[in-house]
C-alpha positions in Angstrom: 105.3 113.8 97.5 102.5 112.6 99.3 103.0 112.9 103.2 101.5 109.7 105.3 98.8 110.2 107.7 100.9 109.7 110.1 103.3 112.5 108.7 100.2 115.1 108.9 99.3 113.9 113.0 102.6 115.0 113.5 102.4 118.6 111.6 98.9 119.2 113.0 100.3 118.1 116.9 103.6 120.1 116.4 102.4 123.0 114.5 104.9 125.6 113.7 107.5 123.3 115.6 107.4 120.3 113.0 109.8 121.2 110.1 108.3 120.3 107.0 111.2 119.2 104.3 108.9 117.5 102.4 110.9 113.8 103.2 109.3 110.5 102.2 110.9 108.9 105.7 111.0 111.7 108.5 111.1 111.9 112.2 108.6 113.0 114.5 109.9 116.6 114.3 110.0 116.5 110.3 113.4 116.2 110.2 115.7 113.5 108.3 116.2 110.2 110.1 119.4 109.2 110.5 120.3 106.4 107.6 121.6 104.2 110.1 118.4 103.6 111.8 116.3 103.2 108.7 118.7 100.3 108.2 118.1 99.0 111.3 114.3 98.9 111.2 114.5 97.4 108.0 117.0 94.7 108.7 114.4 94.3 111.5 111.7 93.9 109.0 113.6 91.6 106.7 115.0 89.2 109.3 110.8 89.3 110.8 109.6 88.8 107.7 112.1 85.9 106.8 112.7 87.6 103.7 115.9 88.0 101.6 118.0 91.2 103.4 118.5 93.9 100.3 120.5 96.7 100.5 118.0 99.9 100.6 119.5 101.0 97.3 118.2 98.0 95.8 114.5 99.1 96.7 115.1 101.7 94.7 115.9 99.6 91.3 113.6 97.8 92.0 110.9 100.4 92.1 112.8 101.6 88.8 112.9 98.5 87.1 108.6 97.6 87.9 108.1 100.6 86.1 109.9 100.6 83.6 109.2 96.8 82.6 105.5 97.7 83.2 105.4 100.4 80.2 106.1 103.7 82.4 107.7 106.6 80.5 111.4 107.1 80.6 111.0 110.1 81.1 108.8 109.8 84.4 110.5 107.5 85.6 113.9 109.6 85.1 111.8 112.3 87.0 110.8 110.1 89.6 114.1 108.9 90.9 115.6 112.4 90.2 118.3 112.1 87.5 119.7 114.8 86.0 117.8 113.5 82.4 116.5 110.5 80.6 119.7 109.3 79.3 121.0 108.7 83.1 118.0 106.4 83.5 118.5 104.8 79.9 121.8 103.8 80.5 121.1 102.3 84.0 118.0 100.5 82.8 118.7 100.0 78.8 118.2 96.1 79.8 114.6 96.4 80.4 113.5 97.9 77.2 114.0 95.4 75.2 111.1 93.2 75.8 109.4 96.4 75.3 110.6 96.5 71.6 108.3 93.1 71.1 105.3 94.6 70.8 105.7 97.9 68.9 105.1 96.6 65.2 101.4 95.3 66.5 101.1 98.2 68.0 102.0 100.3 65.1 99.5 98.0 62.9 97.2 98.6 65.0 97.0 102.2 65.1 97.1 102.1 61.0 94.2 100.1 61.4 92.2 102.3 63.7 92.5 105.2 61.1 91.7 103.0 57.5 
């Protein structure tokens, strides 16, 4: 995972004091926020930005589903959100993929036709 800028001021002010758990969303000291406050400050954000509140959760399928509909591999994206194997994200996502089945036959043509 890629730590923020701000992630690495903190590590390089703390030094051995900032606990490094390799977290997307961390506090000062490098250790997990509490969830309730990451709601908060996104509520926050929502209400702000007068957009639709989401659960967090739904960021998530949402990240899932863009790649996914966008032509990512299953398989990275399984890896990605950390499920156990493919399948997991398969069954979740399964409603996706079909658009994906649209183009496979041109796609397969032209592959033939790049080797003739």
């Amino acid at each position: 995972m890629t730590k923020t800028a701000k992630q690495e001021e903190w590590k390089k002010r703390l030094g051995k004091a900032y606990e490094d758990n390799d977290l997307v969303i961390c506090t000062e000291m490098g250790t997990m926020q509490d969830p309730r406050n990451i709601l908060r400050v996104m509520r926050r954000l929502c209400k702000s930005s007068g957009v639709t509140a989401i659960r967090f959760h739904d960021i998530r399928h949402t990240h899932a589903s863009i790649l996914i509909s966008s032509g990512v591999d299953i398989v990275k994206v399984s890896a990605r959100l950390g499920h156990a194997n493919p399948k997991i994200t398969l069954e979740i996502y399964a409603h996706l993929l079909p658009n994906i089945q649209d183009n496979v036959a041109e796609t397969f043509e032209n592959e033939l036709n790049k080797h003739q």
